[in-house]
C-alpha positions in Angstrom: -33.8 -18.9 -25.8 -36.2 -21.6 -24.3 -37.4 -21.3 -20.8 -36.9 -24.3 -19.4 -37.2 -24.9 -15.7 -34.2 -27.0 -14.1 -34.4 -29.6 -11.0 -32.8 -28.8 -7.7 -29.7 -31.5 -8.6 -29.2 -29.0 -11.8 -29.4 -25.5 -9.7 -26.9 -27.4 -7.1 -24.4 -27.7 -10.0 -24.3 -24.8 -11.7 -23.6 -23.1 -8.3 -21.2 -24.8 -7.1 -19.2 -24.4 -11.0 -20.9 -20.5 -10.6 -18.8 -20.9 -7.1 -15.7 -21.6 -8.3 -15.7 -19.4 -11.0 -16.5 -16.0 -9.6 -14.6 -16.8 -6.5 -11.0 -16.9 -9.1 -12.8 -13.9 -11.2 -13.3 -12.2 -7.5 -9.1 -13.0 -6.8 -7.7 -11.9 -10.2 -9.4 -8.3 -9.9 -8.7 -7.9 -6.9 -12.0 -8.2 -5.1 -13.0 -10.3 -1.4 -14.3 -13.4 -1.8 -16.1 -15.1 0.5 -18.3 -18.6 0.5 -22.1 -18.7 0.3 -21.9 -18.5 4.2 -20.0 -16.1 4.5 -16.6 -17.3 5.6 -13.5 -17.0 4.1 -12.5 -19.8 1.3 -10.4 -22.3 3.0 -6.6 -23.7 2.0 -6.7 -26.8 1.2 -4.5 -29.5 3.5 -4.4 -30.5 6.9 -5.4 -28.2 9.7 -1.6 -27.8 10.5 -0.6 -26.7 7.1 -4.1 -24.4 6.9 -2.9 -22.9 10.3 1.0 -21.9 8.9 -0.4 -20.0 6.0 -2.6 -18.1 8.4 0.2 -17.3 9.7 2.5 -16.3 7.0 2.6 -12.4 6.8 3.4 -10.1 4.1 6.8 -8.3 4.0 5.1 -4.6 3.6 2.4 -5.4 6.3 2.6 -2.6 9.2 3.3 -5.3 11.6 6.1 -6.7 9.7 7.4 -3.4 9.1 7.5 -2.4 12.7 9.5 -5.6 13.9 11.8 -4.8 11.6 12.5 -1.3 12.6 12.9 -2.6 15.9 15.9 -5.1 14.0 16.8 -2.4 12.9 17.8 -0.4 16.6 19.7 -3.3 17.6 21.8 -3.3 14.5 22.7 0.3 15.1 23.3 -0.3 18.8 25.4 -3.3 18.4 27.6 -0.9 15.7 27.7 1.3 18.7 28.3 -0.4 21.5 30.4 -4.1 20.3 33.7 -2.1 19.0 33.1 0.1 22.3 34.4 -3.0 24.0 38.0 -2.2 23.2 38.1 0.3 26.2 37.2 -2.9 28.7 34.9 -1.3 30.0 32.6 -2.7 33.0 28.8 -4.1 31.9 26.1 -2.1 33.2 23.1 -3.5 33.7 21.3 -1.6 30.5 24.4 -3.4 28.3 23.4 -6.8 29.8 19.9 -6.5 29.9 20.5 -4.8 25.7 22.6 -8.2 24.9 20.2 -11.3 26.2 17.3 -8.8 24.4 19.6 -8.8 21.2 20.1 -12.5 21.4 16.5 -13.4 22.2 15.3 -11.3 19.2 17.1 -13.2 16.5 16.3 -16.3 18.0 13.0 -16.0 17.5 13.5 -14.1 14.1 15.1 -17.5 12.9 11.8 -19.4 12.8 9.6 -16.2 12.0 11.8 -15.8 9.2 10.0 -18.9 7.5 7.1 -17.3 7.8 7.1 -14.0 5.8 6.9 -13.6 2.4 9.6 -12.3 -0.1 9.3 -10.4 -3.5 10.2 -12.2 -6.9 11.5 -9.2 -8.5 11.6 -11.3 -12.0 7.7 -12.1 -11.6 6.5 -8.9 -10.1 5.3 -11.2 -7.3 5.4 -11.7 -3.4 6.1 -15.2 -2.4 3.7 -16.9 0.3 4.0 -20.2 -0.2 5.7 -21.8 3.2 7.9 -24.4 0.9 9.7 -21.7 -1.3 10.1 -19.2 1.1 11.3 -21.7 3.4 14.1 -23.0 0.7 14.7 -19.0 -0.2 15.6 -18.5 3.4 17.8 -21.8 4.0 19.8 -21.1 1.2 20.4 -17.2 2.0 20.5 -15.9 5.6 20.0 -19.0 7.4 23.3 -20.9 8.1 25.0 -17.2 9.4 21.7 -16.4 11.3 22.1 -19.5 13.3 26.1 -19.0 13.6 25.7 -16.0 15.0 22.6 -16.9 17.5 24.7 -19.6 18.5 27.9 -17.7 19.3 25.6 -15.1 21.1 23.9 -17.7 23.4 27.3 -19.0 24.1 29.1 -15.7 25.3 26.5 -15.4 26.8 26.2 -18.1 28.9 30.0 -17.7 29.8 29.4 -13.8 31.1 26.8 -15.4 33.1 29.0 -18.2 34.7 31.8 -15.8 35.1 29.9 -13.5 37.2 28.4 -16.2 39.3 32.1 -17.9 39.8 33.8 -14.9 41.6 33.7 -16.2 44.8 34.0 -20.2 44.0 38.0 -19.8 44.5 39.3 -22.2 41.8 37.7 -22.7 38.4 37.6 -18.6 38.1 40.1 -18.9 35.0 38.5 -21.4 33.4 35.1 -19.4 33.2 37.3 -16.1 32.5 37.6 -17.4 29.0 34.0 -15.5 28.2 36.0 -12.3 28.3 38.3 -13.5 25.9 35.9 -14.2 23.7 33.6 -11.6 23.5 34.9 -9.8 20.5 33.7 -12.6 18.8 30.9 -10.9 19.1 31.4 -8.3 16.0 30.4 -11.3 13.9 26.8 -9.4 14.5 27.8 -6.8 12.3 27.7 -9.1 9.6 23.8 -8.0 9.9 24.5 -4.9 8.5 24.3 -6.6 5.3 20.8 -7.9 5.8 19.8 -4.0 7.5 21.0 -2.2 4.5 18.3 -4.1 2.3 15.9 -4.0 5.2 16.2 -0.3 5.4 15.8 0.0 1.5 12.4 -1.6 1.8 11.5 1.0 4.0 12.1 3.8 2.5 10.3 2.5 -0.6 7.1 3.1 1.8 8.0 7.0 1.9 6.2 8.9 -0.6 7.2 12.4 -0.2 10.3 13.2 -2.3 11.5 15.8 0.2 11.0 13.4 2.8 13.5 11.4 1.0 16.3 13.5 0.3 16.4 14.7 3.5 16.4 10.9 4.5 19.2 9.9 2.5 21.4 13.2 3.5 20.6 12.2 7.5 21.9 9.0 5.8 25.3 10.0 4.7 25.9 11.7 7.9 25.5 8.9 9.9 27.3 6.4 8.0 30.2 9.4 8.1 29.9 9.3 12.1 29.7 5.6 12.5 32.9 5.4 9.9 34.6 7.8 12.5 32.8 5.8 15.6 34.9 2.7 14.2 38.4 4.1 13.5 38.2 5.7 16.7 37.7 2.6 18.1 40.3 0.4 16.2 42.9 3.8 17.1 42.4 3.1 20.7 42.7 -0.5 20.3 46.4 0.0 18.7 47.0 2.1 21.3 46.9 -0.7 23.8 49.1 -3.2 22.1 52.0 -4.1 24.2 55.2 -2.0 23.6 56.4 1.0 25.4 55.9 3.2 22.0 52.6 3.6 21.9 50.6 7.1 21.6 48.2 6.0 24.5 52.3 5.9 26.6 53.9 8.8 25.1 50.6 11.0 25.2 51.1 14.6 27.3 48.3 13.3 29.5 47.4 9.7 31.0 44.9 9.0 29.1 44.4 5.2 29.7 43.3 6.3 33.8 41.1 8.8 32.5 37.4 8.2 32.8 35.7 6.1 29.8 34.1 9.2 28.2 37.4 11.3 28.1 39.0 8.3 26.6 36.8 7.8 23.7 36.4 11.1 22.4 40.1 11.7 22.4 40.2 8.6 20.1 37.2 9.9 18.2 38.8 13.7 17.9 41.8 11.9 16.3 39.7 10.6 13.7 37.7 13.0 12.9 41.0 14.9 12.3 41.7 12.6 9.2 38.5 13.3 7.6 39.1 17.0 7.5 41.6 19.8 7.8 41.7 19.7 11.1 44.8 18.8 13.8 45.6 17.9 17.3 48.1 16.9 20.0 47.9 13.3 19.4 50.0 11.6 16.7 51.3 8.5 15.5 54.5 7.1 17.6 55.6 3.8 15.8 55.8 2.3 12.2 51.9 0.8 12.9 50.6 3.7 14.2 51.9 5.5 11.3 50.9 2.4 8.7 47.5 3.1 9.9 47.0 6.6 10.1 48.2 6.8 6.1 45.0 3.9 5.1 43.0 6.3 7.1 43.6 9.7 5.4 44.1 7.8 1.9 40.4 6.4 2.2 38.5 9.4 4.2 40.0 11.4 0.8 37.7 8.7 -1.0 35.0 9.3 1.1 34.8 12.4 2.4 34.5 13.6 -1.2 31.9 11.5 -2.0 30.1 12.6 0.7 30.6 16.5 -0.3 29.3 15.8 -4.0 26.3 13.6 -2.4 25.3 16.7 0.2 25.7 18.8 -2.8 23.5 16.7 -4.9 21.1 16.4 -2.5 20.6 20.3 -1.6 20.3 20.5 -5.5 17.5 18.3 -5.8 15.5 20.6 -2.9 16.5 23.7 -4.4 14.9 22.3 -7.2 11.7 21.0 -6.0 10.9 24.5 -5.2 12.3 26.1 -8.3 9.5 26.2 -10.3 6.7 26.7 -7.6 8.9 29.7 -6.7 9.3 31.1 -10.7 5.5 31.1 -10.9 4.8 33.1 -7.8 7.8 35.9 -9.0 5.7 35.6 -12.3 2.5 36.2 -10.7 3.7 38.8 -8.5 4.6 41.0 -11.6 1.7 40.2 -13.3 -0.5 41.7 -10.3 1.9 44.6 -10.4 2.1 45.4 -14.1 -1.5 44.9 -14.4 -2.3 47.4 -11.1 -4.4 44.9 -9.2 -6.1 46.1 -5.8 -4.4 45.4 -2.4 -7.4 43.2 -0.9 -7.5 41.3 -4.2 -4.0 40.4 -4.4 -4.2 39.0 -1.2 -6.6 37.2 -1.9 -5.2 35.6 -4.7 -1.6 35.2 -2.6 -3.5 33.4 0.3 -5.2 30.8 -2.8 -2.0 30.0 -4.6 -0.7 29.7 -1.1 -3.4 26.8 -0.4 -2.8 25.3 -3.4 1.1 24.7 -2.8 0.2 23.7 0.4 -2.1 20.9 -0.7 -0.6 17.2 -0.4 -2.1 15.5 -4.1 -2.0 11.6 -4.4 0.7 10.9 -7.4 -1.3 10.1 -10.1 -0.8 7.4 -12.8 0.0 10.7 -16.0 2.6 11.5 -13.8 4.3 8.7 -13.9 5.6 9.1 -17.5 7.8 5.3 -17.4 4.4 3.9 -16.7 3.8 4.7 -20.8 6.5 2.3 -21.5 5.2 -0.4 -19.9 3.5 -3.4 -22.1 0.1 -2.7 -22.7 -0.6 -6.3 -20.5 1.0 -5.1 -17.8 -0.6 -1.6 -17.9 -4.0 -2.9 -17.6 -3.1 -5.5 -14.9 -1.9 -2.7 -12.9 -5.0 -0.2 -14.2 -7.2 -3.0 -12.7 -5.2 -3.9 -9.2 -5.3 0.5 -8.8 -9.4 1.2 -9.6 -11.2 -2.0 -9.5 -11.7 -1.9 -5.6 -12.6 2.4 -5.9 -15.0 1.5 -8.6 -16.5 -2.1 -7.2 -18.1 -0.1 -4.5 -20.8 0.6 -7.1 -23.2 -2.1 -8.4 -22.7 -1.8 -11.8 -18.9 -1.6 -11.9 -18.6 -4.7 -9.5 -21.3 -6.8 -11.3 -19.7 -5.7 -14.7 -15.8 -6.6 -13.8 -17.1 -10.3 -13.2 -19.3 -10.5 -16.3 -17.2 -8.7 -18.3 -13.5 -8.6 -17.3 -12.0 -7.7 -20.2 -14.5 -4.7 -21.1 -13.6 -3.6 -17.4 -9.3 -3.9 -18.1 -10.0 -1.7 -21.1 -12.3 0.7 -18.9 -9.5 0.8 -16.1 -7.2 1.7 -18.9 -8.8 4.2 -21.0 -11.8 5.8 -19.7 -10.3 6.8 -16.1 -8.7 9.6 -15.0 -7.6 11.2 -11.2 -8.6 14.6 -10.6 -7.1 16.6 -7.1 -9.1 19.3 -5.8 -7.6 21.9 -3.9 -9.6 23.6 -0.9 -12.4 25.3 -2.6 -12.2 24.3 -5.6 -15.4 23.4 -7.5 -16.0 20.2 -9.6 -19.0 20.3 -10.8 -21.2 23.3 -11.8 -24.8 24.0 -11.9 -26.4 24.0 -15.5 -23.2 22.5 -17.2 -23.8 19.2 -19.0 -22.3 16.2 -17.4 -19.4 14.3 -19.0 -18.2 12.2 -16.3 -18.8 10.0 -13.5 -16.8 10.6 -10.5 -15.5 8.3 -7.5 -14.8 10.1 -4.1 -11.4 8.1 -3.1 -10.0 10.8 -0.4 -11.4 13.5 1.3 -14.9 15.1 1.3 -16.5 16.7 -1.8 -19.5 19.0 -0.3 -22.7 18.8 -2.6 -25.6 21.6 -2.7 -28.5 21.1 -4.7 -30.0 23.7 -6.2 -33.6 23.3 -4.8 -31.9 23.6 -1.7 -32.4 26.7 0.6 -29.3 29.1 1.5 -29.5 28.0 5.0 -29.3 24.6 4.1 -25.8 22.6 5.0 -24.3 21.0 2.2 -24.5 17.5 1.5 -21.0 15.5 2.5 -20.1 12.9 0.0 -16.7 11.3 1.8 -14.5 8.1 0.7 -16.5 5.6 -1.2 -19.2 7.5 -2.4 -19.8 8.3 -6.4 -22.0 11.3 -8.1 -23.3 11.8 -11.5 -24.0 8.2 -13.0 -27.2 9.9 -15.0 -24.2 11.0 -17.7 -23.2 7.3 -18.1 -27.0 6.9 -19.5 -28.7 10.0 -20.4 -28.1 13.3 -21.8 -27.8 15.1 -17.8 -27.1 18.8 -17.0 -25.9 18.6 -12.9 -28.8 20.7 -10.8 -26.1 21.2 -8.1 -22.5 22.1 -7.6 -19.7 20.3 -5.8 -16.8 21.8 -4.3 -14.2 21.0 -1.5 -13.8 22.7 2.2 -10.3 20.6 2.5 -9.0 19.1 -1.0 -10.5 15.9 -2.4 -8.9 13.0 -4.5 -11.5 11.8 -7.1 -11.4 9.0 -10.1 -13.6 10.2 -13.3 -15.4 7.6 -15.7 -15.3 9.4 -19.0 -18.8 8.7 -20.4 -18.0 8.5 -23.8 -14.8 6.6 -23.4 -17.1 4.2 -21.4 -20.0 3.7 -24.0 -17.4 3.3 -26.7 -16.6 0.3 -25.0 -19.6 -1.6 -23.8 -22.1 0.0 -26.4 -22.1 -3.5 -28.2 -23.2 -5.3 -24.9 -26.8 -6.4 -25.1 -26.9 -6.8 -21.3 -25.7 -3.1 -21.0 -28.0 -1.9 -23.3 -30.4 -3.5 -20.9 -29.3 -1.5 -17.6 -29.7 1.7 -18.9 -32.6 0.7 -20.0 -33.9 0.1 -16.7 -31.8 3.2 -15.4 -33.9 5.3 -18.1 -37.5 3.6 -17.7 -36.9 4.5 -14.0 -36.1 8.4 -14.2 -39.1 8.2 -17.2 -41.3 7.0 -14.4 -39.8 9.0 -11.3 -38.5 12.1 -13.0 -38.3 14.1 -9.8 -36.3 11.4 -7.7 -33.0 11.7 -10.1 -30.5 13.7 -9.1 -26.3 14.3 -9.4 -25.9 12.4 -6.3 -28.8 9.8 -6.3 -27.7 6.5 -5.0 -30.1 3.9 -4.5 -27.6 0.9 -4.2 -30.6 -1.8 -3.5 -32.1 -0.7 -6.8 -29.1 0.0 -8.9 -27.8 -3.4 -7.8 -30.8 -5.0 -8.6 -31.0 -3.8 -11.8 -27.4 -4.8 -12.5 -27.6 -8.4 -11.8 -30.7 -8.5 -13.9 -29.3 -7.5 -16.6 -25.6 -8.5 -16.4 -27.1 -12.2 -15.3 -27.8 -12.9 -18.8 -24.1 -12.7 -19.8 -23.8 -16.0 -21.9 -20.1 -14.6 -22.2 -19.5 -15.1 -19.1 -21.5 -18.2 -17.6 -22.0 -20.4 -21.1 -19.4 -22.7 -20.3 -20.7 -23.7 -16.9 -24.4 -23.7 -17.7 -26.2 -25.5 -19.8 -28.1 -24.0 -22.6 -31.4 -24.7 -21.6 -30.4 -23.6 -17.6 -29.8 -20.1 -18.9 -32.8 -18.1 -18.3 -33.9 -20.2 -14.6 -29.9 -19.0 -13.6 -30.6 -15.4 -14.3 -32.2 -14.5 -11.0 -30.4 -17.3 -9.4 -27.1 -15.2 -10.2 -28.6 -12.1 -8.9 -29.6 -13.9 -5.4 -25.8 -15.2 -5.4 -24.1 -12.5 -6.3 -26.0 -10.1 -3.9 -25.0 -12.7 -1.3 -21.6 -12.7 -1.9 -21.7 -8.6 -2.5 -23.2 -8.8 1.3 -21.1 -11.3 2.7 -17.5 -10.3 1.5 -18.0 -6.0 2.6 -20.7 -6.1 4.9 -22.3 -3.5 3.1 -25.9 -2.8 3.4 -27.7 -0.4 1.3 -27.9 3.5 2.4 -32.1 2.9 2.5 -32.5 -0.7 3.6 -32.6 -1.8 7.2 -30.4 -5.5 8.0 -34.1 -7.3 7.4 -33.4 -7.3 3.9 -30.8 -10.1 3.8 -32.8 -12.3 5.4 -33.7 -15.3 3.8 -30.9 -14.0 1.0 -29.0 -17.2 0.7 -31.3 -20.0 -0.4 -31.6 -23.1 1.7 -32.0 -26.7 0.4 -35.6 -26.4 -0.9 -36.2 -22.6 -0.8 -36.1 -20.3 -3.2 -34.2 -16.9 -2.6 -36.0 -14.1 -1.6 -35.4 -12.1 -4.9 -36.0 -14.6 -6.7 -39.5 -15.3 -5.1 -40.2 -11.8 -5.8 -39.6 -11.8 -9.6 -41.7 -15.2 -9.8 -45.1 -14.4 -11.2 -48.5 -16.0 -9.8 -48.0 -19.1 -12.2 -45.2 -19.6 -10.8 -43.3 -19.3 -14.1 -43.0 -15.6 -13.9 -40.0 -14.7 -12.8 -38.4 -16.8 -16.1 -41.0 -15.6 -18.3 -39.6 -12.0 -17.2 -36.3 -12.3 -18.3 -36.9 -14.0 -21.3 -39.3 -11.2 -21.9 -37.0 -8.6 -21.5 -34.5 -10.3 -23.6 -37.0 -10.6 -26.6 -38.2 -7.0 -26.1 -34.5 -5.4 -25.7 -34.5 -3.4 -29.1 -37.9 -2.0 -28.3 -36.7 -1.0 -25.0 -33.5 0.3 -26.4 -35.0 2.3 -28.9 -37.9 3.9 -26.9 -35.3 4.7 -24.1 -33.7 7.7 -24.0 -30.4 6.6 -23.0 -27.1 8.5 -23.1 -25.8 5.5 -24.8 -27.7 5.4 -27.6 -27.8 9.2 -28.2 -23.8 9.3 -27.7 -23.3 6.6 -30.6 
């Protein structure tokens, strides 16, 4: 591999192609991109178009979720209050005030509507693009939502009118037409269709199964009440039709100059009478009444059982969440019984199994048996989208999954695992060889080094932080022990697993190489939880750099070796740029200077230059040529695992 030096017009294009392709390698697996300066890649159009798609939001965002439970309390008031209108009763000022909010709300949802994504269940995709999501919305809710806004804003500017025109003498009939009208306003229940799919995207965002049984059985009930709330209301309204037989006429009481409350749950005690066993004093008194009160008792049959077997059902599926929790402690009861275990003791082990069951664990991806059915393309799309952001905290791992993305699909795959510790449970142990690399994800793992003294607080490794890389490389026994105060939520990189699949990588090879020579050279700085990210990056973009197959196709052959160091400088910039992340021993100063200018070198590639000039080519040529000597001399967990 010749070590020819390129001009500045050659450097400029092989970083702007180096540009393009690590910002769509960045986007696939699920990493931030961000330009050499630092700001966010741009959409392409006009600054009108750029500014929509700012502004487009994404259905599950927390935002969008909570202004559409706030849709959702209007829905449920206007079932509440609308067929409420049938006892003609006066507007207060919290029912006026309740309907211009109502209206104003889906006005404005009308034109927000074209800017919020939708899933394409088919594709396994969310929608952000303003054209189809503005043609998925014309064609489905938008000629009703407008209807509907319409009629409101009309009814209500006829309630407004007719309150203004009491004392304007003639014209008062003409504006009296708003309450004749108004129960056009029902057509708002037509949202219930639109709430019931809204409300199913929220509970998809609940996670505890007991959480959702008792969700869907709080559920049932209201839909039974709200089923009663209606009859009641349509009962009352028969009531008033004009003939002298009517129950609200023939009742042993005068109902209809009763007060509104009296007069609504005597209508809602009659229909909760036909949805059980139950009687009272008020009956049908004509062949309507009647006609009605048999469709009533023939569906609440219908329902009402259904809504016994789904209450059953769902008490079922708590009984048996508990079931088997519940079998083991009864086993482990009589096993500390039969096997005359101390008082203190079994308390002891009571109070930990107790800890245990009451320790939340993240659902992890062997629980989820359909997930084995899936096709092996989708698995490791969906392997990638779930680790690659844990592991790209790490140099290697985020260097790696853009040189070598498919190496990293089969790592997310096949050499990762999730492990949840209880409180006080240990992960590691002192003197035990290590097997596995581990990502903190949740929680805090507590680390004590054995060197350490007894009054010495244990070292706190929280969200984001890793431990034991030396087993990726070398043959390691752990000098400390890890164990949780509070439960912890971890990801394990199987070592062997891990060397199966990149141990044909020259440019691996290379790294732990360099990880070795290091620990050779420092051999009391290594540790379970050493973490120099400056250094460990450093030695990852060295040696990764030199991935022909990843960068042959955008730079020329003889480019190859003068691009090494120029990917390190990049990719440390864009590392820096798109998480802020500074390493744990290096002060800010250190990215000064970072991004090259038009006629400066980097400054980590001025470091690696030698005095010639040449030297920082020369070096990675170097180490190319002398690989097998490093390799072999190195004492490398992965050559000594193959």
């Amino acid at each position: 591999m010749s070590a020819t030096k390129t001009n500045d017009g050659d450097t400029d294009s092989y970083m702007e192609a180096f540009h393009f392709t690590l910002s769509a390698s960045c986007a696939k697996n699920g990493f931030p991109f961000f330009s050499v300066q630092g700001k966010p890649m741009e959409i392409s159009g006009n600054a009108c178009v750029r500014c929509l798609h700012s502004l487009v939001s994404n259905p599950s965002s927390p935002r969008r979720i909570s202004y559409e439970v706030f849709g959702l309390l209007l829905i449920i008031y206007d079932l509440i209050w609308l067929p409420m209108q049938v006892f003609d009763q006066e507007d207060t000022n919290f029912s006026i005030v309740m309907g211009v909010l109502s209206s104003i709300y889906w006005t404005f949802d009308i034109p927000l509507s074209f800017l919020v994504g939708f899933a394409v269940q088919d594709k396994g995709i969310i929608e952000m693009r303003l054209r189809k999501i503005a043609w998925n919305y014309c064609k489905s809710w938008l000629p009703l939502d407008v209807a509907i806004v319409t009629i409101d804003w009309v009814i209500n500017f006829l309630d407004w009118t007719d309150s203004q025109s009491v004392s304007a003498g003639e014209g008062i009939s003409f504006f009296r037409i708003g309450k004749a009208v108004r129960f056009l306003r029902l057509l708002r229940l037509l949202r219930l269709l639109k709430a019931h799919g809204r409300f199913n995207e929220l509970l998809e965002h609940v996670q505890s199964e007991f959480s959702v049984i008792v969700i869907g059985v709080l559920r049932l009930i209201a839909f039974i009440m709200l089923l009663n709330h209606m009859v009641a209301c349509v009962w009352f309204w028969i009531g008033q039709l004009e003939r002298p037989d009517t129950w609200l006429l023939q009742a042993d009481t005068d109902i209809l100059s009763a007060k509104l409350a009296y007069k609504y749950f005597t209508a809602l005690h009659w229909s909760l009478t036909q949805f059980t066993p139950a009687s009272m004093e008020v009956t049908p008194k004509n062949e309507i009444e009647r006609l009605f009160n048999v469709v009533v008792i023939i569906s609440a049959m219908v329902i009402f059982s259904t809504f016994i077997s789904a209450i059953t059902n769902a008490m079922n599926q708590l009984r048996n969440l508990n079931s088997e929790r519940n079998e083991q402690a009864s086993l482990l009861r009589r096993y500390m019984q039969q096997n005359s275990v101390s008082a203190p003791l079994k308390a002891r082990v009571l109070q930990s199994v107790k800890a245990l069951s009451q320790t939340r664990s993240r659902v992890h991806e062997a629980d989820v048996t359909v997930l084995r059915l899936l096709p092996l393309s989708l698995r490791h799309d969906l392997s990638q989208e779930v680790y690659a952001p844990h592991l790209g905290v790490h140099p290697f791992f985020y260097v790696c999954n853009v040189c070598f993305s498919m190496q990293s699909r089969k790592i997310y795959s096949t050499a990762l695992t999730e492990k949840s510790l209880s409180t006080s449970q240990e992960l590691i142990t002192s003197g035990e060889n290590a097997t596995h690399m581990y990502f903190v994800i949740g929680g805090v793992l507590d680390y004590k080094a054995d060197e350490s003294e007894e009054k010495d607080l244990p070292i706190a490794l929280e969200q984001g932080a890793w431990l034991c890389e030396a087993a990726l490389w070398v043959k390691w026994q752990h000098n400390g022990t890890a164990q949780t105060s509070g439960g912890c939520e971890l990801i394990s990189v199987d070592a062997g697993g891990l060397q199966s699949i990149l141990k044909d990588e020259k440019p691996v090879r290379q790294y732990a190489s360099m990880f070795c020579k290091y620990f050779s050279d420092n051999p009391d700085t290594l540790s379970d939880i050493w973490a120099d990210e400056e250094a460990l990056f450093d030695w990852a973009t060295r040696a990764l750099g030199q991935a022909e197959t990843y960068y042959g196709d955008v730079i020329p052959a003889e480019t190859t070796n003068a691009t090494g160091t120029k990917f390190s400088a990049f990719v440390n910039a864009q590392r820096r740029a798109s998480s802020g992340f500074i390493g744990r021993r290096f002060s800010d100063d250190s990215l000064s200077g970072l991004i090259p200018g038009p006629s400066d070198l980097p400054q980590l590639l001025e470091g690696m230059m030698g005095e010639e000039g040449g030297g920082g080519v020369h070096r990675l040529a170097s180490q190319e040529e002398g690989d097998e000597d490093d390799s072999s001399s190195s004492s490398s967990g992965l050559s000594d695992s193959d």
